[in-house]
Phi, psi and omega in degrees: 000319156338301181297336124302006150088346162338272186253141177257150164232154174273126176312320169308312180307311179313294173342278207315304205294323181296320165315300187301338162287343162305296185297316181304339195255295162012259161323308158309331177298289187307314162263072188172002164304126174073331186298165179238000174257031189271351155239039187267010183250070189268353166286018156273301161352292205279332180287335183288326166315310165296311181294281232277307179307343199281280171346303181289310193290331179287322151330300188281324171311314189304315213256341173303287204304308192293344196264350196242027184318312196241026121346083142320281176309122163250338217310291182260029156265325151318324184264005182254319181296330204252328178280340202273287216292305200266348145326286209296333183305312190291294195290310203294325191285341186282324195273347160297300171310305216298313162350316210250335155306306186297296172309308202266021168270266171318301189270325148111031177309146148281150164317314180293336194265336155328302209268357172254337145342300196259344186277308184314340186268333176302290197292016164262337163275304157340307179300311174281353180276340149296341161294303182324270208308301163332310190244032171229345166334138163228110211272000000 
């Protein structure tokens, strides 16, 4: 719908708001890693899924809307741009599990220490790219 001018967002916000949902996912990761009642809260899940997919997907528009600028046509430079994106998403996720197959297989990691492992190094990557995001507002 973005894309198409339905809904506008101002883009400098999206920027901020995707790290920060990054981080927010993290954090939840780390404290809540090993609890054993972490998934019995699954409407919490699904609104983050959705808020945090929204976020991201509105993301995905902006760099949509600039590559298809000088466009008529959008319907399929969208569906070639969307396929493109949930490929590499679907490899980035293949390549994590096997990743995490390997440690907590091979290496004998617990799951709890994975998973604060791999959410610490997201928030260390996170954080400057909200910096990033941060000092490029244009207010």
């Amino acid at each position: 719908m973005s894309a198409y001018g339905v809904i506008r967002v101002n883009s400098s916000l999206v920027e901020i708001l995707i790290p920060v949902t990054i981080l927010i996912t993290a954090l939840y990761n780390i404290f809540t890693a090993g609890k054993k009642n972490r998934n019995q809260k699954i409407g919490i899940h699904i609104f983050a899924a959705l808020f945090f997919g929204l976020i991201h997907g509105l993301g995905f528009s902006t760099y949509f809307k600039m590559m298809t600028a000088s466009t008529d046509s959008k319907l399929l430079p969208l569906l070639e741009y969307t396929l493109g994106i949930e490929s590499a998403q679907i490899i980035i996720v293949l390549v994590v599990l096997i990743v995490s197959f390997i440690g907590q297989s091979i290496f004998r990691f617990s799951l709890r220490d994975w998973v604060m492992v791999i959410s610490s190094i997201v928030i260390g990557v996170a954080i400057p790219v909200f910096q990033n995001a941060l000092s490029s507002i244009n207010f």
